[in-house]
N, C-alpha and C positions, 0 to 999 in steps of 0.2 A: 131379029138378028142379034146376036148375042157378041158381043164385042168382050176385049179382052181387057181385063181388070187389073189396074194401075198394081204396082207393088208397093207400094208406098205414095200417100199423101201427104205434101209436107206445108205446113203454112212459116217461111221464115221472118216474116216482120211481122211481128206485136209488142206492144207498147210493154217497158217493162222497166219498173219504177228506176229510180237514181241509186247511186252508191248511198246516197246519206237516207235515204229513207230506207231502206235496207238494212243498213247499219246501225239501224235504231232498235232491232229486235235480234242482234249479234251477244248471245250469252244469257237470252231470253229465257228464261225456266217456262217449259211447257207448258207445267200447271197451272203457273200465273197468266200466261197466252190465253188458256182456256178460260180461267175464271173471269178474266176479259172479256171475251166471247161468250160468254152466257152461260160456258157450261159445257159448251161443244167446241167441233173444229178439230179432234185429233182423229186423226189417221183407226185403224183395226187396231187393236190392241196386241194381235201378234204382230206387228211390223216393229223390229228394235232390231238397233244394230247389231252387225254380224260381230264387232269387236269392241271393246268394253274402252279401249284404250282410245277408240278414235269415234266418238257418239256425239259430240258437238257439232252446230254447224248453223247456220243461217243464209238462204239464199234465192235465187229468181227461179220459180218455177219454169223448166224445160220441160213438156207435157208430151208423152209417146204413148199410143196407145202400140202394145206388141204382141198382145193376143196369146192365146193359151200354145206354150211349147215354140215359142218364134222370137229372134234376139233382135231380128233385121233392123226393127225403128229403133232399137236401142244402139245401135250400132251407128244410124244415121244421126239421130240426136247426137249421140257422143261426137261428130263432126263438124254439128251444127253449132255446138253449141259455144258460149261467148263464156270468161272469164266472171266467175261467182254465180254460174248457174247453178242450181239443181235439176237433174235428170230424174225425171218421176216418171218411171212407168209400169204402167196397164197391163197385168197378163191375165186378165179376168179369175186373178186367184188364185192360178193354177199350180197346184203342188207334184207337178208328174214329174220334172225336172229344171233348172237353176237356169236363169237368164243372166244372169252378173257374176263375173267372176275375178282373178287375180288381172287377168290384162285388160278385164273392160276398167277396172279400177287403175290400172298403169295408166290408159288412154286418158280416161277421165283427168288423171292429174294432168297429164302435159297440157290439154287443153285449159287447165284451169277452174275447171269444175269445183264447188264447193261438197256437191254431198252426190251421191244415186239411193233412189228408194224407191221401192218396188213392193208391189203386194204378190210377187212373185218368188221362188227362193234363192239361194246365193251358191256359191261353191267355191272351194277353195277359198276356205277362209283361212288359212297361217296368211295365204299370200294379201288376200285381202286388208288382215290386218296390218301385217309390213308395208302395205304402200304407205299408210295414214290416212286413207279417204273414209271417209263417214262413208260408208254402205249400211243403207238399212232395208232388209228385207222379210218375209214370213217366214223365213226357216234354212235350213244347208242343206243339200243333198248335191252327191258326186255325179247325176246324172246332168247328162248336156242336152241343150236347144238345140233345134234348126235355126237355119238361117235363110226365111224362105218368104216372110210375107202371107197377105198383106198388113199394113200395118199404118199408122198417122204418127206425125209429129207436128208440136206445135197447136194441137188442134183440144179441148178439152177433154179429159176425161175423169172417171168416177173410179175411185178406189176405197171400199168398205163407207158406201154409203156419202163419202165427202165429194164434191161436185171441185174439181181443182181446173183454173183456166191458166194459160201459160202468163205471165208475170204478175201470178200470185207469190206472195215471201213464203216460203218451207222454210220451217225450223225444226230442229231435233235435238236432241237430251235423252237423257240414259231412258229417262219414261216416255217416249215414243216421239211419233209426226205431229207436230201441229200445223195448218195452211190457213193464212192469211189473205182475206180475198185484197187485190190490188188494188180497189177502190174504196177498201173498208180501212187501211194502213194509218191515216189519221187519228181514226177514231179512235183504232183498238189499242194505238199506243197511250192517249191518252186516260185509257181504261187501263192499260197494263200500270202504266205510273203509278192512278190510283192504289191497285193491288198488290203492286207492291211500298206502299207507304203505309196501308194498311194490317199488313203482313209483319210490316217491321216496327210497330205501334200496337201488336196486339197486347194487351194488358198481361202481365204476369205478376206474379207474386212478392213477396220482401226474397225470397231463394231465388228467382227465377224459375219456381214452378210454374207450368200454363193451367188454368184449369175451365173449367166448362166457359161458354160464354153468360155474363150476365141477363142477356135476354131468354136465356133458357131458367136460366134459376127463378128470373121471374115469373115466367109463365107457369113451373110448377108450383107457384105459391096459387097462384090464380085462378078465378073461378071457372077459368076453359079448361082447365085438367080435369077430369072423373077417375077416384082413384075406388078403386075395390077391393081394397085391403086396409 
């Protein structure tokens, strides 16, 4: 017997960190997120915002998956969703036509939304960028979604390879998505501190020239270099 298939799956409680832990990765530089994280942790490297002017942002992962040419769970997240969330969603890449656009971004503000990003593409970007909402997606195109299902919200999903669960930290800057797993937020800020103390202690010159690091120069005095010239 073939029964009839939900339009949407929605999970609305999970646990999703405090304002101050949160707030610990508010103006966060990507790069340093990453070198935190070993190295990884951002997003596809085409996901950057639609507007130069509004690309900052820090906040609780709001997880939709909305599937290739479908806006529906983005539409439901947008009503689920609580004050400083990010709306992150799933359209398994698809570049046929824009799932975000000028009033999912109006929406998203009143609600309160911190940021939308999507490995989906966007449209209607003047108006995007006049709201002020950090929209970050793979690209603009004028063509429109359904709105039809099915789709989840609340529930994990994978965007270019990053496994993202809802109240992980999303952070964004001009150089893309970094995600912060929820359970990892201790550590990685304490990594991040490092990095950035490190960052702003790297040795420079009597001009403040930078130049190679010292452990490179020593290595090529050394006898693990083979030079053939």
């Amino acid at each position: 017997m073939i029964t009839e298939r939900a339009l949407l799956t929605i999970r609305r409680e999970f646990r999703r960190p405090d304002a101050k832990s949160v707030g610990r990765f508010a103006g966060a530089a990507t790069v340093h997120l990453v070198d935190a994280m070993g190295g990884r942790g951002a997003l596809g490297h085409q996901i950057k915002a639609v507007s130069r002017a509004s690309a900052t942002f820090a906040g609780t992962a709001l997880t939709c998956y909305a599937g290739a040419d479908d806006t529906l769970a983005i539409l439901a997240a947008l009503e689920l969703a609580q004050p400083g969330d990010v709306v992150v969603a799933a359209t398994e890449d698809f570049k046929g036509s824009a799932v975000v656009g000028d009033l999912f971004a109006a929406i998203a503000r009143t609600q309160g939304v911190a940021a939308i990003v999507t490995d989906g593409l966007a449209r209607d970007s003047e108006g995007i960028a006049a709201s002020g909402l950090p929209v970050f997606a793979s690209g603009v195109s004028p063509n429109s979604a359904a709105r039809s299902g099915p789709g989840t919200v609340g529930l994990p999903v994978d965007i270019s390879g990053v496994h993202i669960s809802p109240g992980d930290v999303v952070v964004g800057d001009h150089d893309g998505v970094v995600v912060v797993g929820r359970d990892d937020l201790d550590a990685v800020h304490e990594q991040l501190e490092a990095v950035r103390a490190a960052e702003s202690s790297y040795p420079a010159g009597p001009g403040g020239e930078v130049r190679v690091p010292q452990f490179v120069r020593t290595l090529l005095e050394s006898g693990q270099v083979r030079y053939l010239d």
